[in-house]
matplotlib code that plots the C-alpha trace (Angstrom):
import matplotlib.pyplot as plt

x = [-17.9, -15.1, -16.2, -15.6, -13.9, -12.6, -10.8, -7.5, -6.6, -3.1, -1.4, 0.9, 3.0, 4.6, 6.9, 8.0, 11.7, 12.0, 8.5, 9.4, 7.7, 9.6, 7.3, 8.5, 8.6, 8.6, 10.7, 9.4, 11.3, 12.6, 10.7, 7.2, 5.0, 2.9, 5.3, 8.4, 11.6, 8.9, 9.1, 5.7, 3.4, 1.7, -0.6, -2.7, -6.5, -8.8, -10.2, -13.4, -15.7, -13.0, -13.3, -10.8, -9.7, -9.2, -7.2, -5.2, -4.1, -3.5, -1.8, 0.5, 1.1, 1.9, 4.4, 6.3, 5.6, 4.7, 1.5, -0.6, -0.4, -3.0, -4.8, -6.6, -8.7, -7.1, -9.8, -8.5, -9.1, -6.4, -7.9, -6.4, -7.2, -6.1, -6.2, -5.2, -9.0, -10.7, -11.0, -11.4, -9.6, -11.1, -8.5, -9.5, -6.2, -5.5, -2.4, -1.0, 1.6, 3.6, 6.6, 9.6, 12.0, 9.8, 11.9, 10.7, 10.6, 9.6, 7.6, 9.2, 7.3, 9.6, 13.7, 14.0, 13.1, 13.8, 12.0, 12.1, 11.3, 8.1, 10.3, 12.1, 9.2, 7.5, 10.9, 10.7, 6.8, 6.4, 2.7, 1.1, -1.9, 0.8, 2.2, -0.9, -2.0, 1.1, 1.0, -2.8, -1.4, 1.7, -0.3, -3.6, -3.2, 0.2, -0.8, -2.6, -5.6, -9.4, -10.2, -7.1, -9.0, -12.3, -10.5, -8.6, -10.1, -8.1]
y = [23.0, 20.3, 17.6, 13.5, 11.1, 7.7, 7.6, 6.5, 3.6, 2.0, -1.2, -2.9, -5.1, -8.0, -11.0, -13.8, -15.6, -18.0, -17.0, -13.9, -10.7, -8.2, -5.3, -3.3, 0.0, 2.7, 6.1, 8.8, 11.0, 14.6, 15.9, 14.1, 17.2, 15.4, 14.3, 14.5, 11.8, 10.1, 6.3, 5.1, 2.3, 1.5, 4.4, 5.2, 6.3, 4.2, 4.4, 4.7, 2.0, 0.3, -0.9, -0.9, -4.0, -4.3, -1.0, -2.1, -5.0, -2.5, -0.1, -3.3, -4.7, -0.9, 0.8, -2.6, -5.5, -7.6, -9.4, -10.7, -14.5, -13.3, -10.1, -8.8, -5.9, -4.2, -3.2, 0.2, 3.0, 6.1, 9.5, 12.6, 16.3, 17.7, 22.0, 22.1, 20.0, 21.3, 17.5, 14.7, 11.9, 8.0, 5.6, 1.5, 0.0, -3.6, -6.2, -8.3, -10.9, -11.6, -14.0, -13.8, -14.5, -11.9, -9.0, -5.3, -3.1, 0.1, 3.0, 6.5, 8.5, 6.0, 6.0, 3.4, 0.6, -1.7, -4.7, -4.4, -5.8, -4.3, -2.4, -0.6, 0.1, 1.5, 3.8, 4.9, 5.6, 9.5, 9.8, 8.0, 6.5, 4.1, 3.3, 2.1, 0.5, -1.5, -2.1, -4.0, -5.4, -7.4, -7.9, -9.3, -10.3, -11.9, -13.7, -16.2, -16.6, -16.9, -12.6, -12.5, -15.0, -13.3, -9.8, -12.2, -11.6, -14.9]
z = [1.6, 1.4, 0.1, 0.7, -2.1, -2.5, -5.6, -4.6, -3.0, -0.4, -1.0, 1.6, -0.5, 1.5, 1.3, 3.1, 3.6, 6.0, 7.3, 7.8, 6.4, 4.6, 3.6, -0.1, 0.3, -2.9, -3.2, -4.6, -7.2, -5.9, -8.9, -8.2, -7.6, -4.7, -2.0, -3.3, -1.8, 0.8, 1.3, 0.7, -0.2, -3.5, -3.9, -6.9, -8.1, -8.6, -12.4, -13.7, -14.2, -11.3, -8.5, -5.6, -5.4, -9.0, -9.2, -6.4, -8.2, -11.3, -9.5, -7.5, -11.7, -13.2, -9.8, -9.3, -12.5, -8.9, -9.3, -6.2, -5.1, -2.2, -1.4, 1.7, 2.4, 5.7, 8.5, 8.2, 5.5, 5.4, 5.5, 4.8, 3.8, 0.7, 0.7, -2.9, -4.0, -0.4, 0.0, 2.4, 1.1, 2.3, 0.7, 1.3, 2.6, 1.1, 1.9, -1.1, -0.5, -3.5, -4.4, -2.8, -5.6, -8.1, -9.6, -8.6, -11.8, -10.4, -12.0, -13.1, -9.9, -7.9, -7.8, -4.9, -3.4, -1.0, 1.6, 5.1, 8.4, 10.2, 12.8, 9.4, 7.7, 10.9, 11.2, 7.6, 6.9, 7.3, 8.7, 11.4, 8.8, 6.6, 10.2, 11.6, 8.8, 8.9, 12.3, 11.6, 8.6, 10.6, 13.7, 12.3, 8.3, 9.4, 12.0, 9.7, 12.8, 11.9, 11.6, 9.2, 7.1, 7.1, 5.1, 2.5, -1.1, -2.3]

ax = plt.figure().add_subplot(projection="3d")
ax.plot(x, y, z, "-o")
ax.set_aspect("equal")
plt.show()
């Protein structure tokens, strides 16, 4: 029988210029063994004795040296099956907006980066979970209104 987990969690890592978004986006290696040459967001496991939030924050520090000046947990978690654990994968989705001027330093698993507008990101995002999840992320935790507020962490 398959079972359920939550041990990893999805970041959508944002900035602003001139009020408007730019969302980072992460390359993986041809060599990664999961996913290999995918443009992706911040994913990683969550640790034990961590919470998701907290290994979201880790995971934001350790694929990019970005740290979070606000964080908000998305209405939305990404599921997905894995064959190779017979697993069904829940993943909490977060937003974090960082500094614009901040220097990426990105993580070996990654060999390219680069911030784009929503309708970029959309186009380069390869499964339809990361796209919705950015399309609640730019149309409700952007929009700076009352329910964004209620999902911000700080």
């Amino acid at each position: 029988m398959s079972r359920v987990v939550g041990n990893l969690i999805e970041l959508c890592v944002f900035k602003k210029e001139k009020g408007i978004p730019f969302f980072l986006l992460l390359h993986r290696t041809k060599d990664e063994k999961h996913y290999p040459n995918i443009w992706q967001f911040i994913t990683g496991s969550i640790e034990e004795n961590e919470n998701a939030v907290d290994a979201s924050l880790r995971e934001l520090a350790e694929e990019t040296g970005l740290k979070a000046k606000s964080l908000w947990v998305v209405p939305y978690v990404i599921s997905f099956y894995d064959a190779g654990y017979d697993s069904i994968n829940l993943c909490p989705f977060f937003a974090a907006e960082v500094q614009a001027d901040d220097p990426v330093r990105i993580s070996d698993e990654h060999d390219d980066y680069g911030w784009y507008t929503y309708e970029d990101a959309i186009e380069k995002l390869p499964w339809p979970d990361w796209k919705e999840g950015l399309r609640i992320v730019h149309r409700y935790i952007l929009a700076d209104d009352e329910t964004a507020g209620t999902h911000k962490v700080f």
